[in-house]
Biopython code that builds the backbone (N, CA, C, O; Angstrom):
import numpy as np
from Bio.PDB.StructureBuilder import StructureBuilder

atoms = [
    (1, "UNK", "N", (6.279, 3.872, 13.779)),
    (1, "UNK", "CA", (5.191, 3.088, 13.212)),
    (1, "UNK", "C", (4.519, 2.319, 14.351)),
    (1, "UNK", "O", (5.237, 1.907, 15.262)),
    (2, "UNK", "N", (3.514, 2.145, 14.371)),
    (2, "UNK", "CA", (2.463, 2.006, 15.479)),
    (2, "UNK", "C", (3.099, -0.257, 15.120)),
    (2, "UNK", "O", (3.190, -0.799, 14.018)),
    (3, "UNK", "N", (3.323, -0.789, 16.257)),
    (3, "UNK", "CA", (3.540, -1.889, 16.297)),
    (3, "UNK", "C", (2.745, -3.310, 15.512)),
    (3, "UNK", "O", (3.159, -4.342, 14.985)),
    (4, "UNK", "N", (1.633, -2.809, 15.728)),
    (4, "UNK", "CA", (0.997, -4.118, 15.167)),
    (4, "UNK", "C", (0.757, -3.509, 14.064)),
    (4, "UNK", "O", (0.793, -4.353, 13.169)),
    (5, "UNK", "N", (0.509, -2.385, 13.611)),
    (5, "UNK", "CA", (0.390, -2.280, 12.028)),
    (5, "UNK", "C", (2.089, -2.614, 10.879)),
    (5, "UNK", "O", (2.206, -2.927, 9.694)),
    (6, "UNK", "N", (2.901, -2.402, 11.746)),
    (6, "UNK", "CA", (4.227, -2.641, 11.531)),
    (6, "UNK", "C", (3.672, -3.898, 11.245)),
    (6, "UNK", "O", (3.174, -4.048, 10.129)),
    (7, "UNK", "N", (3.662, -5.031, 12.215)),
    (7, "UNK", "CA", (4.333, -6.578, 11.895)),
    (7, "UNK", "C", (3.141, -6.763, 10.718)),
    (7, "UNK", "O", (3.441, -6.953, 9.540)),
    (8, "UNK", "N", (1.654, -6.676, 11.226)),
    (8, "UNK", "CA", (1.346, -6.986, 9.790)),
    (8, "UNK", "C", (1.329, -6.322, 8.485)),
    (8, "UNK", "O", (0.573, -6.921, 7.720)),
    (9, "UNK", "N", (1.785, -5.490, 8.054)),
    (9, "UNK", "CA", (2.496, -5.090, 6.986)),
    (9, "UNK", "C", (3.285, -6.000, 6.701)),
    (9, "UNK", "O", (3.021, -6.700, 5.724)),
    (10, "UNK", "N", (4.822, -6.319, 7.698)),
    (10, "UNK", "CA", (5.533, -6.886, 6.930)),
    (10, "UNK", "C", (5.091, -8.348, 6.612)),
    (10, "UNK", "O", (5.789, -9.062, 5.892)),
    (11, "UNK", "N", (4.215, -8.672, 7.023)),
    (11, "UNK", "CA", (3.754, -10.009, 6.933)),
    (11, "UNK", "C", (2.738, -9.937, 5.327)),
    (11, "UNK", "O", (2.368, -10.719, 4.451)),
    (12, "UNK", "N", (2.680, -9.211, 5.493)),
    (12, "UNK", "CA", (2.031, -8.674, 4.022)),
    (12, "UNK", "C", (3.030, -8.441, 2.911)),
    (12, "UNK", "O", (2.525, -8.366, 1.791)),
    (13, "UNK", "N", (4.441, -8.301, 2.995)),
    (13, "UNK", "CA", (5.041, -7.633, 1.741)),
    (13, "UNK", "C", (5.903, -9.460, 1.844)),
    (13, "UNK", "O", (6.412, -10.055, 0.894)),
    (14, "UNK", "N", (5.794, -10.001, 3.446)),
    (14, "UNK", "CA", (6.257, -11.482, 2.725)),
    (14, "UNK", "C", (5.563, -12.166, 2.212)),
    (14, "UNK", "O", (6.218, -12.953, 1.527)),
    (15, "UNK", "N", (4.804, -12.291, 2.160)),
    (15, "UNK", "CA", (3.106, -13.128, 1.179)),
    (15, "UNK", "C", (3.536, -12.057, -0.413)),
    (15, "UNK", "O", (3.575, -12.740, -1.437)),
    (16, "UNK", "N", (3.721, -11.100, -0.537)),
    (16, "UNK", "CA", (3.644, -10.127, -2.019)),
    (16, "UNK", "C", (5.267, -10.751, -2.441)),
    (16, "UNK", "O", (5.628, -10.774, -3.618)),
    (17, "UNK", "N", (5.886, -11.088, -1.655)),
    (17, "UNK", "CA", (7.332, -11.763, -2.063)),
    (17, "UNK", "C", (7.225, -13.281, -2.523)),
    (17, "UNK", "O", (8.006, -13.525, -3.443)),
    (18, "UNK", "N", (6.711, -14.002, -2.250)),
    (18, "UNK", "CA", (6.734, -15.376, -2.723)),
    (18, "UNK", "C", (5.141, -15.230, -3.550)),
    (18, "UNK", "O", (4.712, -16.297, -3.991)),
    (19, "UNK", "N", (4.366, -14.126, -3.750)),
    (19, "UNK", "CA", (3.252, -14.019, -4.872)),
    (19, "UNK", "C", (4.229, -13.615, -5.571)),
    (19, "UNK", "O", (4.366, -14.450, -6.466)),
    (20, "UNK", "N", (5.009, -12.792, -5.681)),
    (20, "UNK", "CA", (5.904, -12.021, -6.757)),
    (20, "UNK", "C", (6.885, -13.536, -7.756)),
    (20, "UNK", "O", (7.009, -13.759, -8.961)),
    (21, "UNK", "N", (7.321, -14.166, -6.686)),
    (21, "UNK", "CA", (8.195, -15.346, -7.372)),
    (21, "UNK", "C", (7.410, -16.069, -7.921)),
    (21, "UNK", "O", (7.951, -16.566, -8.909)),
    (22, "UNK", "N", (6.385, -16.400, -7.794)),
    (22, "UNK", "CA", (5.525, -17.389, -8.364)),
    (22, "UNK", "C", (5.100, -16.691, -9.681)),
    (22, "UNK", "O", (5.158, -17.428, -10.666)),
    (23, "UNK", "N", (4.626, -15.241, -9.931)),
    (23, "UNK", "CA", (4.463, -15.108, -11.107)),
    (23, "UNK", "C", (5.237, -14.939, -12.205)),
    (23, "UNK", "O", (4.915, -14.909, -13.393)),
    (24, "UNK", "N", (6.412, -14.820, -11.621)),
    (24, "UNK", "CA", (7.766, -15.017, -12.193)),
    (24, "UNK", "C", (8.088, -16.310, -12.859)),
    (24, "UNK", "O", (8.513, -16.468, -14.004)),
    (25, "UNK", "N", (7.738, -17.475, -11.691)),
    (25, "UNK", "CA", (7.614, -18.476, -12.034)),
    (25, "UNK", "C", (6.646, -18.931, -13.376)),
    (25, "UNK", "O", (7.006, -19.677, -14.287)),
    (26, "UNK", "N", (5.553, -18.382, -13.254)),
    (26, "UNK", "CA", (4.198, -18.816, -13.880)),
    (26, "UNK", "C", (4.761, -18.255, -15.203)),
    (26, "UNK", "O", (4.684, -19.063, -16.129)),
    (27, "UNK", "N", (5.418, -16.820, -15.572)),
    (27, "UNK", "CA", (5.587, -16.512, -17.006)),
    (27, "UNK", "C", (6.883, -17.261, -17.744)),
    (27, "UNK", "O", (7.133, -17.361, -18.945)),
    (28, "UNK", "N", (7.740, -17.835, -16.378)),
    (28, "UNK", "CA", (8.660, -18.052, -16.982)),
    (28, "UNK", "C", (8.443, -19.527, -17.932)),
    (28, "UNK", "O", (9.176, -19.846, -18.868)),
    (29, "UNK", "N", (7.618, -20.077, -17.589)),
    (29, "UNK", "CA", (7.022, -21.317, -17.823)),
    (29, "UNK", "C", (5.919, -21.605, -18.576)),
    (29, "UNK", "O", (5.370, -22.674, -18.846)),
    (30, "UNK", "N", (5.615, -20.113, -18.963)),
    (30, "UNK", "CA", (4.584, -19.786, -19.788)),
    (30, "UNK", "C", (3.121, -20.397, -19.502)),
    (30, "UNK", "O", (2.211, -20.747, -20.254)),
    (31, "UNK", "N", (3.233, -20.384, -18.467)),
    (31, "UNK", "CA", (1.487, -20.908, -17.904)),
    (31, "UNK", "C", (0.416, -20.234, -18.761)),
    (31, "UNK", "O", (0.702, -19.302, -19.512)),
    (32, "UNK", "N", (-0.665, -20.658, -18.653)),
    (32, "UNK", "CA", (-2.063, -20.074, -19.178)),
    (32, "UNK", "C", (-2.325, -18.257, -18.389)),
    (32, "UNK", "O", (-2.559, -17.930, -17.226)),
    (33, "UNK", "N", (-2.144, -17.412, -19.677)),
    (33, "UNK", "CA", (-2.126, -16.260, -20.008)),
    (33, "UNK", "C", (-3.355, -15.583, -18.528)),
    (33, "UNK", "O", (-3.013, -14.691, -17.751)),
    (34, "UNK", "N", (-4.654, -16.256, -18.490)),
    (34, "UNK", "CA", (-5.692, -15.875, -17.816)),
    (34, "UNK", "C", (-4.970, -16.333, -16.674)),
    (34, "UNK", "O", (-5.177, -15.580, -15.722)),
    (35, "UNK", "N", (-4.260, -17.206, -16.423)),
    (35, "UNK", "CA", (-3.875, -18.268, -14.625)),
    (35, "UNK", "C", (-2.867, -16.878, -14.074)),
    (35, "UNK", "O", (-2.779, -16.504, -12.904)),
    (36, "UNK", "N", (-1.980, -16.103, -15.587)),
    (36, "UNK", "CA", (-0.549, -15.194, -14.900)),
    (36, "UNK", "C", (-1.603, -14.003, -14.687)),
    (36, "UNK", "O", (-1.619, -13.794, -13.474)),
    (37, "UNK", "N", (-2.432, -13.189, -15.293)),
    (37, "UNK", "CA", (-3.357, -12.469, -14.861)),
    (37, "UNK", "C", (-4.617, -12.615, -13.826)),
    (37, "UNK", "O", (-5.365, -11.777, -13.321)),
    (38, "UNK", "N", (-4.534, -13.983, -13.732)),
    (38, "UNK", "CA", (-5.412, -13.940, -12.051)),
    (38, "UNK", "C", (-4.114, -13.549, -10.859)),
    (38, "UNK", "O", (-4.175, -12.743, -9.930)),
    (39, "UNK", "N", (-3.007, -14.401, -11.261)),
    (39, "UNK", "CA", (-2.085, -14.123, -10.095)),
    (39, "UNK", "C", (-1.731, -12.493, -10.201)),
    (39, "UNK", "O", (-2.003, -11.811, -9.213)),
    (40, "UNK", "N", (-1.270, -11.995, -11.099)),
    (40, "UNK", "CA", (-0.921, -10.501, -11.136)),
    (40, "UNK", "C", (-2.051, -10.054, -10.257)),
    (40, "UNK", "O", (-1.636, -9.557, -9.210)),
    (41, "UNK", "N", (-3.592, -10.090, -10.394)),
    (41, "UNK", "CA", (-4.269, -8.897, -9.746)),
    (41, "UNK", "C", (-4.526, -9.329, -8.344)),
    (41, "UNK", "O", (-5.050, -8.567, -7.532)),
    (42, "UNK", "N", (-4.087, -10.795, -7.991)),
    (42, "UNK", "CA", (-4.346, -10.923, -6.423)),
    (42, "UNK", "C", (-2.785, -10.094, -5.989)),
    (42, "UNK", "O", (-2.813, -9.493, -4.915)),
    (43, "UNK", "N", (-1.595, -10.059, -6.708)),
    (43, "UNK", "CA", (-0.701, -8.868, -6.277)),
    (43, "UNK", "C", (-1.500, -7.288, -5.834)),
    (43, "UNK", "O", (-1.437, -6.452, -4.932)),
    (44, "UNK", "N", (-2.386, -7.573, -7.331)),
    (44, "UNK", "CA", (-2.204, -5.917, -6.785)),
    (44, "UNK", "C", (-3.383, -5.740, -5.776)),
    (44, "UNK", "O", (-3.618, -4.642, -5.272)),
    (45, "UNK", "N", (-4.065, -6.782, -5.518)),
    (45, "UNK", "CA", (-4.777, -6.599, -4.085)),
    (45, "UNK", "C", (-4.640, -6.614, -3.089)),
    (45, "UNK", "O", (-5.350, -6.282, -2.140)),
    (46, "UNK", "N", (-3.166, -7.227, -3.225)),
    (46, "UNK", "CA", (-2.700, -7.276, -2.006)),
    (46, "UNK", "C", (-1.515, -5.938, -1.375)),
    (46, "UNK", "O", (-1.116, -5.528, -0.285)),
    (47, "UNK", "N", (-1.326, -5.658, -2.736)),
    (47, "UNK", "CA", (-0.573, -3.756, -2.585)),
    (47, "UNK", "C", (-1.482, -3.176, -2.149)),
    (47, "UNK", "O", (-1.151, -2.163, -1.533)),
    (48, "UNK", "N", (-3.159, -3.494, -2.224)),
    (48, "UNK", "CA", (-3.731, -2.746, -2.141)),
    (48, "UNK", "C", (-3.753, -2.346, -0.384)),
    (48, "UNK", "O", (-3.528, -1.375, 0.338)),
    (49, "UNK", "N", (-4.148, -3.686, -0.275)),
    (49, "UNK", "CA", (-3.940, -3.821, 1.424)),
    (49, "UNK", "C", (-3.067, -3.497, 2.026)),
    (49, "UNK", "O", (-3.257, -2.839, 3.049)),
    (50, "UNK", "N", (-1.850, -3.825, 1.633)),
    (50, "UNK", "CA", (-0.429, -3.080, 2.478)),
    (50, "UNK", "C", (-0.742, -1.543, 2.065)),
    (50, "UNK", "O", (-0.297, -0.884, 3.005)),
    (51, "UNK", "N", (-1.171, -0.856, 1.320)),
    (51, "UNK", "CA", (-1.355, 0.483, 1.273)),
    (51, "UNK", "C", (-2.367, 1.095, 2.493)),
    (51, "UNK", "O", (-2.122, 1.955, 3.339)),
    (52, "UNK", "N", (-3.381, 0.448, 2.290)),
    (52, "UNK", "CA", (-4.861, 0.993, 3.531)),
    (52, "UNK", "C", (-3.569, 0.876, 4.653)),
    (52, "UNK", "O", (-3.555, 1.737, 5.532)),
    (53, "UNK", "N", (-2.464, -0.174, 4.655)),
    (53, "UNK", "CA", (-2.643, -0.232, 6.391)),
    (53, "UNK", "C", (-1.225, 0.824, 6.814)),
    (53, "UNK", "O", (-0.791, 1.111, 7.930)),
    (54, "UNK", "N", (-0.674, 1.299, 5.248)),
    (54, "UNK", "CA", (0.462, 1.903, 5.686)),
    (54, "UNK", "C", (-0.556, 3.739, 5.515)),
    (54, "UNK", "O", (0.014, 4.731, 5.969)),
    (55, "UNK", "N", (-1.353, 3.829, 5.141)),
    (55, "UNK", "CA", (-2.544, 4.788, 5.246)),
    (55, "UNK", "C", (-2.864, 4.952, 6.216)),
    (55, "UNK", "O", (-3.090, 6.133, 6.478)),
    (56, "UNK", "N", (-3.032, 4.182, 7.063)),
    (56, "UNK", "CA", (-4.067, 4.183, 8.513)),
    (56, "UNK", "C", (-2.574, 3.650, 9.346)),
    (56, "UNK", "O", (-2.914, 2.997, 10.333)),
    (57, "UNK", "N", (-1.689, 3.704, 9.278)),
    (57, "UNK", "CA", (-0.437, 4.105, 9.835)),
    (57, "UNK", "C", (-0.284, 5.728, 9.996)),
    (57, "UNK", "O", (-0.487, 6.426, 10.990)),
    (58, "UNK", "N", (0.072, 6.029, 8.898)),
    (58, "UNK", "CA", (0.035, 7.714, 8.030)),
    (58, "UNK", "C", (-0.796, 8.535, 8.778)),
    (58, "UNK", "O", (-0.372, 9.582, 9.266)),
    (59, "UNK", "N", (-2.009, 8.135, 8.923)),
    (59, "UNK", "CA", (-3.079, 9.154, 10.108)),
    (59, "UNK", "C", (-3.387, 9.038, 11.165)),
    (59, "UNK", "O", (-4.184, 9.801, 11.711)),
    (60, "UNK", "N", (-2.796, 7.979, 11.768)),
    (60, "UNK", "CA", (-3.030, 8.070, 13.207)),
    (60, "UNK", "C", (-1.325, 8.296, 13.908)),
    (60, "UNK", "O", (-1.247, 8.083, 15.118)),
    (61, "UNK", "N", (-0.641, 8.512, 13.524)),
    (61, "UNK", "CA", (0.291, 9.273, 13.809)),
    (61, "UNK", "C", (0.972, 10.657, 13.313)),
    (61, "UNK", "O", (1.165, 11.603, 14.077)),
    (62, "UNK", "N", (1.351, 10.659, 11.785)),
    (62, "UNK", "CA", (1.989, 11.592, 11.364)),
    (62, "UNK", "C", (0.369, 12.302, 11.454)),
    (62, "UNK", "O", (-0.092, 12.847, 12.457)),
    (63, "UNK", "N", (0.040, 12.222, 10.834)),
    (63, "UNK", "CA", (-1.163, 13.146, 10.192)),
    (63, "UNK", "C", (-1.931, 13.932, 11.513)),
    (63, "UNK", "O", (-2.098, 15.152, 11.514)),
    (64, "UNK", "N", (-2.438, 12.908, 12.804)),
    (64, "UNK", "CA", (-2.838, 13.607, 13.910)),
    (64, "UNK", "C", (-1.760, 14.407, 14.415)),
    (64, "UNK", "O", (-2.258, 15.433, 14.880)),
    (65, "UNK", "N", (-0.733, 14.410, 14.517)),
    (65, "UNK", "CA", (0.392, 15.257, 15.022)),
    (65, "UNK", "C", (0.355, 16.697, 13.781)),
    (65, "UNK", "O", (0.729, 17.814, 14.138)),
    (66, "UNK", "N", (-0.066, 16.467, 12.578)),
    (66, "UNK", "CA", (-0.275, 17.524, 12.138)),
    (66, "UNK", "C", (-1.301, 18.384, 11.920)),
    (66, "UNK", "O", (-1.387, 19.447, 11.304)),
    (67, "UNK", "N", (-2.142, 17.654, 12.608)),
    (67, "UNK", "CA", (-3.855, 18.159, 12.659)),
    (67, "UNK", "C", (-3.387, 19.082, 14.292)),
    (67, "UNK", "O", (-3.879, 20.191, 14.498)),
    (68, "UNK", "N", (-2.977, 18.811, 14.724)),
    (68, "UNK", "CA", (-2.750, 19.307, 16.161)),
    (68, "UNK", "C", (-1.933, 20.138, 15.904)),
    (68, "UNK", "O", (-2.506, 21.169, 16.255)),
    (69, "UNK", "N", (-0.429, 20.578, 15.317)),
    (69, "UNK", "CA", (-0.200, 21.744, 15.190)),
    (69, "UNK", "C", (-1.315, 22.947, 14.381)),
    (69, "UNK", "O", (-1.665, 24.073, 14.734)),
    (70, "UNK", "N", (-1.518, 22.454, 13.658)),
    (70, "UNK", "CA", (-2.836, 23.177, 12.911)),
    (70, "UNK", "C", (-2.594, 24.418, 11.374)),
    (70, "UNK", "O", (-1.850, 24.019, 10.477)),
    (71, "UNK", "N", (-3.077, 25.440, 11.263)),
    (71, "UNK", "CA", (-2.429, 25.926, 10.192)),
    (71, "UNK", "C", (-1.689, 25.594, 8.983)),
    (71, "UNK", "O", (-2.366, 25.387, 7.976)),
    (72, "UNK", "N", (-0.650, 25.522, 8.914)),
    (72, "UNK", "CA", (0.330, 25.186, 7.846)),
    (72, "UNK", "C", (0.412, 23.784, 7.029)),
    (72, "UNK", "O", (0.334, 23.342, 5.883)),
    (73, "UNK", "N", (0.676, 23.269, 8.727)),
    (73, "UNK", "CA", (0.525, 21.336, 8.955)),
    (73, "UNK", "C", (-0.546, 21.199, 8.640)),
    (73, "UNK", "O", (-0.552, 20.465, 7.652)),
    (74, "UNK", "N", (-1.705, 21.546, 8.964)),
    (74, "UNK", "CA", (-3.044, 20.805, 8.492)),
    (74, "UNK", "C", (-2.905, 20.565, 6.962)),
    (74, "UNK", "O", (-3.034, 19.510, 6.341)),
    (75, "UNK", "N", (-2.607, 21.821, 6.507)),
    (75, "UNK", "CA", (-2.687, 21.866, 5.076)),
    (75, "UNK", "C", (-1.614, 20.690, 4.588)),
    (75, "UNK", "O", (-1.884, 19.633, 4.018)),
    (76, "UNK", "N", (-0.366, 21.181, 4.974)),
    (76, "UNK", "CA", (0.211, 20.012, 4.301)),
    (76, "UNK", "C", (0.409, 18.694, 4.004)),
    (76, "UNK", "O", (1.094, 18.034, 3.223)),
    (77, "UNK", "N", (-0.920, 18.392, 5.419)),
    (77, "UNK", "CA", (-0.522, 16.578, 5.599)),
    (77, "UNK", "C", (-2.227, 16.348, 4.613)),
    (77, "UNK", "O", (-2.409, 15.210, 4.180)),
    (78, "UNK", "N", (-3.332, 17.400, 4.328)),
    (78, "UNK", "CA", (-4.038, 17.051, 3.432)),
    (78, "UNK", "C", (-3.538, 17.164, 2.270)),
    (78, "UNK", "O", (-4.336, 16.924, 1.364)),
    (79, "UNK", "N", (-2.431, 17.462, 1.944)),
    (79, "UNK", "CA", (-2.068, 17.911, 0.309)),
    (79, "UNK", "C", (-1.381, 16.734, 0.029)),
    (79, "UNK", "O", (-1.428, 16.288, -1.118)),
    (80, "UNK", "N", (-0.587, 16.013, 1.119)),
    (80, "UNK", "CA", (-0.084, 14.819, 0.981)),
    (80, "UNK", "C", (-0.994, 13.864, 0.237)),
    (80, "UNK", "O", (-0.822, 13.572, -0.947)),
    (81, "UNK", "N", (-2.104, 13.332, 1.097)),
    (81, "UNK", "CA", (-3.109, 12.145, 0.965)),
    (81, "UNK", "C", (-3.729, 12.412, -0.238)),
    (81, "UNK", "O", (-4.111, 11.515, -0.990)),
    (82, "UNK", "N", (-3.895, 13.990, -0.546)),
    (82, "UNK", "CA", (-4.533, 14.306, -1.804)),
    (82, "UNK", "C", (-3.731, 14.271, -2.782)),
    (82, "UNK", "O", (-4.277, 14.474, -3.867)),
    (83, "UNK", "N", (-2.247, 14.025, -2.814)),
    (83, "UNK", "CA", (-1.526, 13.236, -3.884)),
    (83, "UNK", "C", (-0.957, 12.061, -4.066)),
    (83, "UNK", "O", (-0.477, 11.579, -5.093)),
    (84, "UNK", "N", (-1.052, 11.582, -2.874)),
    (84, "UNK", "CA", (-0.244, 10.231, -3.094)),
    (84, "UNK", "C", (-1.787, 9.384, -3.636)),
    (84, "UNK", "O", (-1.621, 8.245, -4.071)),
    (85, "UNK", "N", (-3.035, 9.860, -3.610)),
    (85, "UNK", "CA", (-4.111, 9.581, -4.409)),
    (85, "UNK", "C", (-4.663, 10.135, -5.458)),
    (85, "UNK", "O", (-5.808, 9.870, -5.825)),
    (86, "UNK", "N", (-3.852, 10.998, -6.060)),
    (86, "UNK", "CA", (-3.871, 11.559, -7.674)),
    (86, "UNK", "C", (-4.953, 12.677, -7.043)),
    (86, "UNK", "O", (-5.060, 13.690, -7.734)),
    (87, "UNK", "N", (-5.629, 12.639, -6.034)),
    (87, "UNK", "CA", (-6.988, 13.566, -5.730)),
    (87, "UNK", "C", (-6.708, 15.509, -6.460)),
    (87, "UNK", "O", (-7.241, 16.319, -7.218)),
    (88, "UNK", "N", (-6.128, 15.434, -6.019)),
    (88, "UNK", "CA", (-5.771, 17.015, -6.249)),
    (88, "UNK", "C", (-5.086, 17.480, -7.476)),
    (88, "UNK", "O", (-4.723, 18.647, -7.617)),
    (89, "UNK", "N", (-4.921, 16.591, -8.324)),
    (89, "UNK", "CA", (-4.484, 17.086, -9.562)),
    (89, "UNK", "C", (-5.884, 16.764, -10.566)),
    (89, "UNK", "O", (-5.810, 15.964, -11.499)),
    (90, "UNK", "N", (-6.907, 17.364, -10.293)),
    (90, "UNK", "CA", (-7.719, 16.758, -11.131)),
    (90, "UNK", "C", (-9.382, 17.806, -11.573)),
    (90, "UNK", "O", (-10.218, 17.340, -12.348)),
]
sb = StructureBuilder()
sb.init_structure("model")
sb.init_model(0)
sb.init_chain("A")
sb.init_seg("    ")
for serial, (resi, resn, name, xyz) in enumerate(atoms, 1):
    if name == "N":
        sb.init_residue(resn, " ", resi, " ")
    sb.init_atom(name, np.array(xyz, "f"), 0.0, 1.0, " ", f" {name:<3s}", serial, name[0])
structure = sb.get_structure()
């Protein structure tokens, strides 16, 4: 994993760890219904982000190493991205 996309990732899944406790917190306590659904979707924006960067991890290593063998690999590292994004079943 390419270094600086490493640390901030994990700096990203510790921010999604104490967002995670807090909404835990927030239902357990039964906060205002709209306050636990603002916090839920800044989670999932923030999955969203640790995804782009474990994505743009994904292609500038694995994926160029399989663009460069070529043939087989090409195909397979597009069949990847085209499912781990529902793309190709559709």
């Amino acid at each position: 994993m390419i270094d600086d996309i490493k640390k901030r990732a994990l700096h990203r899944t510790a921010i999604l760890e104490g967002q995670l406790r807090g909404l835990a917190r927030m239902i357990e306590s039964e906060d205002y219904c709209m306050d636990i659904i603002g916090q839920s979707r800044a989670i999932q924006k923030a999955l969203a982000s640790l995804d782009k960067l474990l994505l743009e991890n994904h292609l500038r290593t694995h994926v160029a190493d399989m663009f460069e063998q070529g043939g087989q690999a090409t195909e397979r590292a597009v069949a990847e991205v085209l499912k781990v994004y529902d793309v190709g079943n559709r």
